[in-house]
Biopython code that builds the backbone (N, CA, C, O; Angstrom):
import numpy as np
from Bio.PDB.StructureBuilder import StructureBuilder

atoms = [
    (1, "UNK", "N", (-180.217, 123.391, -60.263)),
    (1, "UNK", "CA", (-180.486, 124.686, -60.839)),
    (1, "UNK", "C", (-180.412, 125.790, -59.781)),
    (1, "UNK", "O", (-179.804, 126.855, -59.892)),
    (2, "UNK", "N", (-181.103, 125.380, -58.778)),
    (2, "UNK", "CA", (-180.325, 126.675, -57.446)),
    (2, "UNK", "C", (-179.737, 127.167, -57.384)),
    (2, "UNK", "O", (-179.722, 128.398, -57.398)),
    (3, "UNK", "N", (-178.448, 125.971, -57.220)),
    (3, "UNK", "CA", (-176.880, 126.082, -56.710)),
    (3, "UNK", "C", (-176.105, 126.629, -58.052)),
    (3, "UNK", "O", (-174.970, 127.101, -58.131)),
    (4, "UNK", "N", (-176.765, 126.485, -58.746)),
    (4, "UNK", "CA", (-175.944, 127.099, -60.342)),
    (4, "UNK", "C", (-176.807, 128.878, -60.117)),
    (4, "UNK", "O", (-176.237, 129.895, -60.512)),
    (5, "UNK", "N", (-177.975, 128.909, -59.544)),
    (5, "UNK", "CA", (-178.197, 129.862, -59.765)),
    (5, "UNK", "C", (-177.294, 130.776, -58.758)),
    (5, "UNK", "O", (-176.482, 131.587, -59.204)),
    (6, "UNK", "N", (-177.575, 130.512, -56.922)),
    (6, "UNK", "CA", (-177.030, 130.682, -56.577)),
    (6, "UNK", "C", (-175.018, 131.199, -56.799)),
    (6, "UNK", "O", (-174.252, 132.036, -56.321)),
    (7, "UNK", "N", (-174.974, 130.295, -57.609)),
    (7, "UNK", "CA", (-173.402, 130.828, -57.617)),
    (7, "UNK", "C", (-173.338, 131.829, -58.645)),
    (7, "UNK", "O", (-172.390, 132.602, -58.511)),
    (8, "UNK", "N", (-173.851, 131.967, -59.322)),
    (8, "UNK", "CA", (-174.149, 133.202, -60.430)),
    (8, "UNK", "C", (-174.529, 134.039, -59.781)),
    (8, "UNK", "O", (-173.705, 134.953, -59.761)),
    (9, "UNK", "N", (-175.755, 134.320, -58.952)),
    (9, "UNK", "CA", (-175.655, 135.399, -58.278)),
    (9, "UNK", "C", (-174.668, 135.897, -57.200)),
    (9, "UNK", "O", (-174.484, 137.069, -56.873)),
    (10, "UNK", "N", (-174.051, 134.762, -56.695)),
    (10, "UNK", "CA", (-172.547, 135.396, -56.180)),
    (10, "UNK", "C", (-171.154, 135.841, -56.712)),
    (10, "UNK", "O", (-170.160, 136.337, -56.182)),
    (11, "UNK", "N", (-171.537, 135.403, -58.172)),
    (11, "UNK", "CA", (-170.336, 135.898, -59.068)),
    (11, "UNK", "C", (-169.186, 135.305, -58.952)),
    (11, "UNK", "O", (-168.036, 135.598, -59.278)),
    (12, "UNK", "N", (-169.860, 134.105, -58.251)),
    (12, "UNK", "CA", (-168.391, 132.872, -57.982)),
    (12, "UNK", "C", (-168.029, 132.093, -59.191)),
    (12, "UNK", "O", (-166.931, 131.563, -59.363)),
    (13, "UNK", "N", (-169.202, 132.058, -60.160)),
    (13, "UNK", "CA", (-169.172, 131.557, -61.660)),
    (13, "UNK", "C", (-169.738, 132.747, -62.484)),
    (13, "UNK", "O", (-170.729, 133.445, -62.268)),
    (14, "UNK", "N", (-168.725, 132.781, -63.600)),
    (14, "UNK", "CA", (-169.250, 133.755, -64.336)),
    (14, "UNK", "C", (-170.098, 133.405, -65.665)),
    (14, "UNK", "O", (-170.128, 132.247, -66.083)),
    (15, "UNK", "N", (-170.698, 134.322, -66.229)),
    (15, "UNK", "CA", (-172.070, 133.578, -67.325)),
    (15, "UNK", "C", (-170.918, 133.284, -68.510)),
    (15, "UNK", "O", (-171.153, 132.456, -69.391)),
    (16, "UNK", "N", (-170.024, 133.812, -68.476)),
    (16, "UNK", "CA", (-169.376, 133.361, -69.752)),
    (16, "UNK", "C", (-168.846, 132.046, -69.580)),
    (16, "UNK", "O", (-168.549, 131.474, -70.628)),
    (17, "UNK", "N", (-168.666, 131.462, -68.570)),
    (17, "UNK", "CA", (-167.706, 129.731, -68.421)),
    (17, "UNK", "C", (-168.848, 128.639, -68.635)),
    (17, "UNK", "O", (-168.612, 127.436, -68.746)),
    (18, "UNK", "N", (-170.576, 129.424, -68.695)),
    (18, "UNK", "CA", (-171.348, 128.232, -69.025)),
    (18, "UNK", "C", (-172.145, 129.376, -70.161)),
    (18, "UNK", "O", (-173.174, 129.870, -69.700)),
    (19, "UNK", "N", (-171.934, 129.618, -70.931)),
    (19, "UNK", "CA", (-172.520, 130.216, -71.677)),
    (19, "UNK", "C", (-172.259, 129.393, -73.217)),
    (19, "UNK", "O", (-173.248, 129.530, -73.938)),
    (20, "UNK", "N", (-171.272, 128.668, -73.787)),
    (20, "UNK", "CA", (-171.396, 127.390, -74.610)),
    (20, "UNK", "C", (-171.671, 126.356, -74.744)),
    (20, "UNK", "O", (-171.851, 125.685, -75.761)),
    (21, "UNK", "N", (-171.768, 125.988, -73.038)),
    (21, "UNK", "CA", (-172.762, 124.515, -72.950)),
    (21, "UNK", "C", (-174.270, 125.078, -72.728)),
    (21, "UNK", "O", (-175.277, 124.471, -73.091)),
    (22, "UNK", "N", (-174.264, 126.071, -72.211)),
    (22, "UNK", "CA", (-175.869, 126.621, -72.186)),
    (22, "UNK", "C", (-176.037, 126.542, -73.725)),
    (22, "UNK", "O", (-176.770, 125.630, -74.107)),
    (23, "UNK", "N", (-175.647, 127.106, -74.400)),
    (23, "UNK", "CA", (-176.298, 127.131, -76.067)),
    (23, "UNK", "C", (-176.536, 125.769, -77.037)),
    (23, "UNK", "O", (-177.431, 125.355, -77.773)),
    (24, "UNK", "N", (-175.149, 125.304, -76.582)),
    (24, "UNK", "CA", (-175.174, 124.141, -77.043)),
    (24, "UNK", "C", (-176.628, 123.077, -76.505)),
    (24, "UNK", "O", (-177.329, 122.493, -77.332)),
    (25, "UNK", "N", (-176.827, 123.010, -75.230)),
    (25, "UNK", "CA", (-177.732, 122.353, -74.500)),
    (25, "UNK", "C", (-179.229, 122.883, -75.392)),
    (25, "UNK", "O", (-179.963, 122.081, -75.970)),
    (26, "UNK", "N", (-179.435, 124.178, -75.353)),
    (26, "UNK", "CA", (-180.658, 125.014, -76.030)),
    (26, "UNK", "C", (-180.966, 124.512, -77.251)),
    (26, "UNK", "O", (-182.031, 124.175, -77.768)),
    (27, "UNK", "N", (-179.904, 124.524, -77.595)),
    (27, "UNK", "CA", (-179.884, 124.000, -79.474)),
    (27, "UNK", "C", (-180.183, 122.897, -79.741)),
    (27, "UNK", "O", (-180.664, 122.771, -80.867)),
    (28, "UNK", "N", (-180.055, 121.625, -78.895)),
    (28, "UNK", "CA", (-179.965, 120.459, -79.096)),
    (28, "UNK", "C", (-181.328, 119.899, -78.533)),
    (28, "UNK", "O", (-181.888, 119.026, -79.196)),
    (29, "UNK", "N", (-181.831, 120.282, -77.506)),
    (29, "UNK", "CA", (-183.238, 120.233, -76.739)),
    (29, "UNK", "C", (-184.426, 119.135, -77.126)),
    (29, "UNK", "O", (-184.917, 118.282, -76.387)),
    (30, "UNK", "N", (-184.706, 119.399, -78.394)),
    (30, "UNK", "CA", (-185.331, 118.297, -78.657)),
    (30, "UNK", "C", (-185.139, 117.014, -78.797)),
    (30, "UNK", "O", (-186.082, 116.224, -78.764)),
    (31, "UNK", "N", (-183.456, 116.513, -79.034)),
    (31, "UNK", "CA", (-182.985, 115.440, -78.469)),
    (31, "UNK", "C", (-183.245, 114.378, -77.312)),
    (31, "UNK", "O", (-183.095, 113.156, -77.280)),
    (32, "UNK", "N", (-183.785, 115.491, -76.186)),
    (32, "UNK", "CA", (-183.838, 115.155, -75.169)),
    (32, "UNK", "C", (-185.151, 114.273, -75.046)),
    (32, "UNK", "O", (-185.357, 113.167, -74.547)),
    (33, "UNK", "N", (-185.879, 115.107, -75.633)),
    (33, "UNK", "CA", (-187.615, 114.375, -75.829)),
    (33, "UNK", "C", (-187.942, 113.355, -76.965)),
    (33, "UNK", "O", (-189.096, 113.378, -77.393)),
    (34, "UNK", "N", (-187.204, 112.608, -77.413)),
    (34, "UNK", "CA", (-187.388, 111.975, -78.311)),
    (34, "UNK", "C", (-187.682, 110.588, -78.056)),
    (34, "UNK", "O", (-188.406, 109.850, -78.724)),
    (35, "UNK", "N", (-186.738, 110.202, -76.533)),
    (35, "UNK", "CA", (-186.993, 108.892, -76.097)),
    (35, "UNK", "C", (-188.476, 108.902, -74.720)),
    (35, "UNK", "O", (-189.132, 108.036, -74.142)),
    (36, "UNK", "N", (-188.429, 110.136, -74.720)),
    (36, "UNK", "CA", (-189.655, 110.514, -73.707)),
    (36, "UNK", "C", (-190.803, 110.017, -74.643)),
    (36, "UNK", "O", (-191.665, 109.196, -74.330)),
    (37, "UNK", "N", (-190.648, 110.742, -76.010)),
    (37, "UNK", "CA", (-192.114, 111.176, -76.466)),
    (37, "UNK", "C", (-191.965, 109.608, -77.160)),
    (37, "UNK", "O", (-193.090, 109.152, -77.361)),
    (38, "UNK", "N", (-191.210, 108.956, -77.449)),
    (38, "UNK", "CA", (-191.416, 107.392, -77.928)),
    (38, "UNK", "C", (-191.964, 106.285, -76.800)),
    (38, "UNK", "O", (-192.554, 105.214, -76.938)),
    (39, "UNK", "N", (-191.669, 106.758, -76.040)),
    (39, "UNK", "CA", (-192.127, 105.910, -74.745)),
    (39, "UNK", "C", (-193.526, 106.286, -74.504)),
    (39, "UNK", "O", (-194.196, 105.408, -73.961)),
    (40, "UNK", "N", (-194.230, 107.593, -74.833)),
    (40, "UNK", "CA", (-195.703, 107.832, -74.457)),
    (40, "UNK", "C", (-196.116, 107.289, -75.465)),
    (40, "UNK", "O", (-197.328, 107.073, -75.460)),
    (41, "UNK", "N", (-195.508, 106.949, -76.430)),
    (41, "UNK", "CA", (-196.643, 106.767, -77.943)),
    (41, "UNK", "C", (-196.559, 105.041, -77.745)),
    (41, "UNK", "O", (-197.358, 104.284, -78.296)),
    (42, "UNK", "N", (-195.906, 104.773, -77.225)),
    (42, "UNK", "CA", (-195.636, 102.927, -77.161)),
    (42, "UNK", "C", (-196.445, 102.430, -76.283)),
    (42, "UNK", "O", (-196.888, 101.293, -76.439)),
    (43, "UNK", "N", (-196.879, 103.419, -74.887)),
    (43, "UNK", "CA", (-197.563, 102.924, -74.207)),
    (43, "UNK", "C", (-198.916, 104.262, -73.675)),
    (43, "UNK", "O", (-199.311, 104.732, -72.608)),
    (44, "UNK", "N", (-199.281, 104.465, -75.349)),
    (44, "UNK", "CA", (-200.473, 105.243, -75.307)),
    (44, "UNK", "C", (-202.077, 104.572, -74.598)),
    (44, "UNK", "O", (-202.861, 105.204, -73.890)),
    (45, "UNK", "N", (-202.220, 103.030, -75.093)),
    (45, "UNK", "CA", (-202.996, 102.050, -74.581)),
    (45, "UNK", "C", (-203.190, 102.217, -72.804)),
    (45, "UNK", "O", (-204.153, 102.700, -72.209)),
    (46, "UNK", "N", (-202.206, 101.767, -72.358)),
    (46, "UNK", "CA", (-201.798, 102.164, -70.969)),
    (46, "UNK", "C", (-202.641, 103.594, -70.691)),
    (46, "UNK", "O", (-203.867, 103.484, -70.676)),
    (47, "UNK", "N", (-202.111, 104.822, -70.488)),
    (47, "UNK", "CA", (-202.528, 106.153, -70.781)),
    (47, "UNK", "C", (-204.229, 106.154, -70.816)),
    (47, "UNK", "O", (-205.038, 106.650, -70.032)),
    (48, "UNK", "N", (-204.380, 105.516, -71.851)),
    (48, "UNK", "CA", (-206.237, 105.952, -72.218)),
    (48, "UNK", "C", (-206.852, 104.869, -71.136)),
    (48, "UNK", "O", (-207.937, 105.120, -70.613)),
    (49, "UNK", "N", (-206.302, 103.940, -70.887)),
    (49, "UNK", "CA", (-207.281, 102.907, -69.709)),
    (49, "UNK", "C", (-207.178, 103.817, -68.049)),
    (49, "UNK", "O", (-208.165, 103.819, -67.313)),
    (50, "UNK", "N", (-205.790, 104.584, -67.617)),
    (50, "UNK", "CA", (-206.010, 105.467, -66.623)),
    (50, "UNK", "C", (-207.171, 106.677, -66.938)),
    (50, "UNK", "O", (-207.430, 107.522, -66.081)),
]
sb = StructureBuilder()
sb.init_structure("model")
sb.init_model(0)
sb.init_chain("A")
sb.init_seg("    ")
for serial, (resi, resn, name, xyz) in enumerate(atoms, 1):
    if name == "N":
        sb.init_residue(resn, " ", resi, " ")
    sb.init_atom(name, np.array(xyz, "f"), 0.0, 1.0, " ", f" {name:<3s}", serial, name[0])
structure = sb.get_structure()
């Protein structure tokens, strides 16, 4: 995320060449947490003994 930021602020990448996988990525988001949040609920037991 730096180096992406970084190059945006140098204008070496412009916001429009990631501006459809940015949305796309935004849109889809909760995808991401689905195998996260199945994995806390499987090993909720675990969790409450820490």
């Amino acid at each position: 995320m730096v180096i992406l930021l970084a190059l945006l602020s140098k204008g070496i990448i412009k916001l429009e060449m990631i501006d459809d996988i940015a949305k796309f990525l935004l849109d889809h988001l909760a995808i991401f947490f689905i195998q996260p949040g199945i994995s806390l609920v499987n090993n909720l037991d675990l969790l409450k003994e820490e």
